[in-house]
C-alpha positions in Angstrom: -5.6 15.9 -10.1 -7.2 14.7 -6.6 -7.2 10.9 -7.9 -5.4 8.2 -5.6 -5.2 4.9 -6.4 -6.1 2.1 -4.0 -4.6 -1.4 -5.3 -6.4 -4.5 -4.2 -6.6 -8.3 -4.3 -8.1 -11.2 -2.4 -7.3 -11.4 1.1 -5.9 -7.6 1.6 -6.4 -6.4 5.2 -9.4 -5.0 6.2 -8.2 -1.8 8.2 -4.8 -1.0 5.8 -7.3 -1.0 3.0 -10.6 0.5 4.4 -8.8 3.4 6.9 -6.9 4.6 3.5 -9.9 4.6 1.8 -12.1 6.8 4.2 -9.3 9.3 5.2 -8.3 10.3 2.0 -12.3 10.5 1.0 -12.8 13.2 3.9 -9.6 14.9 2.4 -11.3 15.6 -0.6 -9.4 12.8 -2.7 -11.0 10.6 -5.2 -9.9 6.9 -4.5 -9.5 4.7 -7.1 -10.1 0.9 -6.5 -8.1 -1.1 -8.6 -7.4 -4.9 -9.1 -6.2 -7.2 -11.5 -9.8 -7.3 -12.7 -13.5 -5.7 -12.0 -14.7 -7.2 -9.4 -15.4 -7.5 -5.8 -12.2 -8.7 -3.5 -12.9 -10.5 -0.3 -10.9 -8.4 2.4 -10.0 -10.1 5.2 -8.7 -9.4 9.4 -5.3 -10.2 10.3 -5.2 -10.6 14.6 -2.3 -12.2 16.4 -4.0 -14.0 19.3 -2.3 -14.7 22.4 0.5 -17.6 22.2 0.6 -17.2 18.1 3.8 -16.1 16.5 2.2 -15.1 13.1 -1.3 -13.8 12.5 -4.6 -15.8 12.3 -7.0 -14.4 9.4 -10.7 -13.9 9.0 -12.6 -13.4 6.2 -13.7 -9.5 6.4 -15.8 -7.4 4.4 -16.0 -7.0 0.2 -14.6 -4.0 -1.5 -15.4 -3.8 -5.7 -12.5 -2.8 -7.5 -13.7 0.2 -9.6 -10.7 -0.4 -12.7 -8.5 -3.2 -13.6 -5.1 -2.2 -13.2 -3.9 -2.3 -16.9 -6.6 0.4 -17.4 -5.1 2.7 -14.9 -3.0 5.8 -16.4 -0.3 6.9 -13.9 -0.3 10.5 -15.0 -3.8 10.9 -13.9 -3.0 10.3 -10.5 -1.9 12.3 -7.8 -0.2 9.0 -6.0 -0.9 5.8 -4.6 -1.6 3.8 -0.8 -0.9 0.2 -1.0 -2.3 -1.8 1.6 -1.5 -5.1 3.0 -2.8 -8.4 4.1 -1.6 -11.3 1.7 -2.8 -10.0 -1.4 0.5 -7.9 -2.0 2.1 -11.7 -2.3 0.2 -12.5 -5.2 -0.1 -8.6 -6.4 3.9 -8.0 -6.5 3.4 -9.9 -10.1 1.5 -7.9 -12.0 3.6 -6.3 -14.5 0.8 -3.6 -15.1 0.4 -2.6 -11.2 4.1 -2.9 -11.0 4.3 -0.5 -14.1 1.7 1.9 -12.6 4.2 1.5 -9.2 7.6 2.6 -11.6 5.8 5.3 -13.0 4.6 7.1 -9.6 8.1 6.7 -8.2 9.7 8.2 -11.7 7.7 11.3 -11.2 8.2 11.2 -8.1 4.4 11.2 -6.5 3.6 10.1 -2.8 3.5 7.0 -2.5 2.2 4.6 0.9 2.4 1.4 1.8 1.7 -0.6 5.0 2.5 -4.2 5.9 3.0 -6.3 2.9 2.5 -3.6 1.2 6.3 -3.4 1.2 6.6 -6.7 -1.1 4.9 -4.5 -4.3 7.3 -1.3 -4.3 10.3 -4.1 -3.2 9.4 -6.1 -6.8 9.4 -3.0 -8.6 12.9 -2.1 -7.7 11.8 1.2 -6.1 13.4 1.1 -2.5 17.1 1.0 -3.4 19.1 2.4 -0.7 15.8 3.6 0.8 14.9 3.7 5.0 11.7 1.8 5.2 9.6 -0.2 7.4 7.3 -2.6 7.1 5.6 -5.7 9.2 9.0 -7.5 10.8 8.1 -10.9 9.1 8.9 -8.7 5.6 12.3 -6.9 6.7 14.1 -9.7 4.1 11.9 -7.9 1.5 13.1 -4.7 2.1 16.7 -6.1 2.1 16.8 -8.1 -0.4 15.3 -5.3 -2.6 18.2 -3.1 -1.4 16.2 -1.1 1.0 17.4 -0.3 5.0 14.6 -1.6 7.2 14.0 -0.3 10.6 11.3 -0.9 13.2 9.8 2.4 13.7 6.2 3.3 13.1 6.2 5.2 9.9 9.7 6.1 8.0 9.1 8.9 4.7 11.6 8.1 2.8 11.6 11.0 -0.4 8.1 10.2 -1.9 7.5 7.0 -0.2 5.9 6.7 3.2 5.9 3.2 5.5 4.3 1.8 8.5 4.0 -1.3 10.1 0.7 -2.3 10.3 -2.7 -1.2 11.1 -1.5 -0.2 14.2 0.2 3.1 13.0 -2.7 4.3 10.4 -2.5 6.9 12.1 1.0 8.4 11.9 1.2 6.8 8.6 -1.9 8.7 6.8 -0.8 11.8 8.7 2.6 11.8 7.1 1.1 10.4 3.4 -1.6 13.6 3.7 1.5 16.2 4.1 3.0 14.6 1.2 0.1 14.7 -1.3 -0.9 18.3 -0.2 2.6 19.3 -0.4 2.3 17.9 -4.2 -0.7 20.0 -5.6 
């Protein structure tokens, strides 16, 4: 089982979705493109220009979601990267992907999320006296769901590994890749 699943939505972020998606292809991992439907999502690039104290947004690139997400079978997955951008704002909703997000944390498969990723594993009541980190503007998320946020690039947290933003893809794939090999 070398499936991971890849939730989307209009307006996810560019880089937290695509960086996922090619480093856990060169892994050997099967990604799974999900959405609330089949179809293509508009992606989008989040930049905080000079002066601006939130992020200004561009439309990015297309990704087609390859399963709608109350086709998706948590037990045929090895674990799941959530990515960011604004789609997790509409996303945390779903009472399928929020099922799918229960289930991975019940048997306890690596899960990652970055940015507002943080707002779908907050709505399913996953983070409960967990360390996490997320995007600063979503730290009352991760309170208010009962998690501890701190400001550090990536926090792993049991099965669940965190990061900022884009910025730390880095660290934060590295630590999600020791956590899925771990799991084979």
């Amino acid at each position: 089982m070398k499936t991971v699943l890849l939730p989307i939505g209009d307006a996810a972020e560019v880089l937290d979705t695509y960086y996922p998606l090619f480093r856990l292809r060169e892994e050997g991992y099967t990604v799974l493109v999900a959405g609330p439907e089949v179809r293509p999502y508009h992606l989008v690039l989040h930049e905080r220009p000079d002066g601006w104290d939130i992020t200004q947004e561009r439309p990015g690139y297309t990704l087609q979601a390859d399963v709608a997400f109350r086709d998706v079978n948590p037990d045929q997955l090895a674990g799941m990267v959530i990515t960011g951008g604004r789609a997790p704002e509409y996303l945390r909703y779903d009472a399928d992907l929020l099922r799918i997000t229960r289930a991975l944390f019940a048997a306890n498969k690596p899960v990652a999320s970055v940015c507002h990723g943080i707002e779908i594993v907050a709505a399913a009541d996953v983070i409960r006296g967990r360390e996490v980190t997320t995007v600063a503007k979503c730290a009352l998320d991760c309170t208010f769901s009962g998690g501890v946020y701190v400001n550090r690039e990536v926090v792993v947290s049991g099965n669940l590994v965190t990061c900022r933003t884009w910025h730390d893809n880095p660290a934060w794939m590295r630590e999600y890749l020791k956590l899925l090999r771990a799991a084979r």
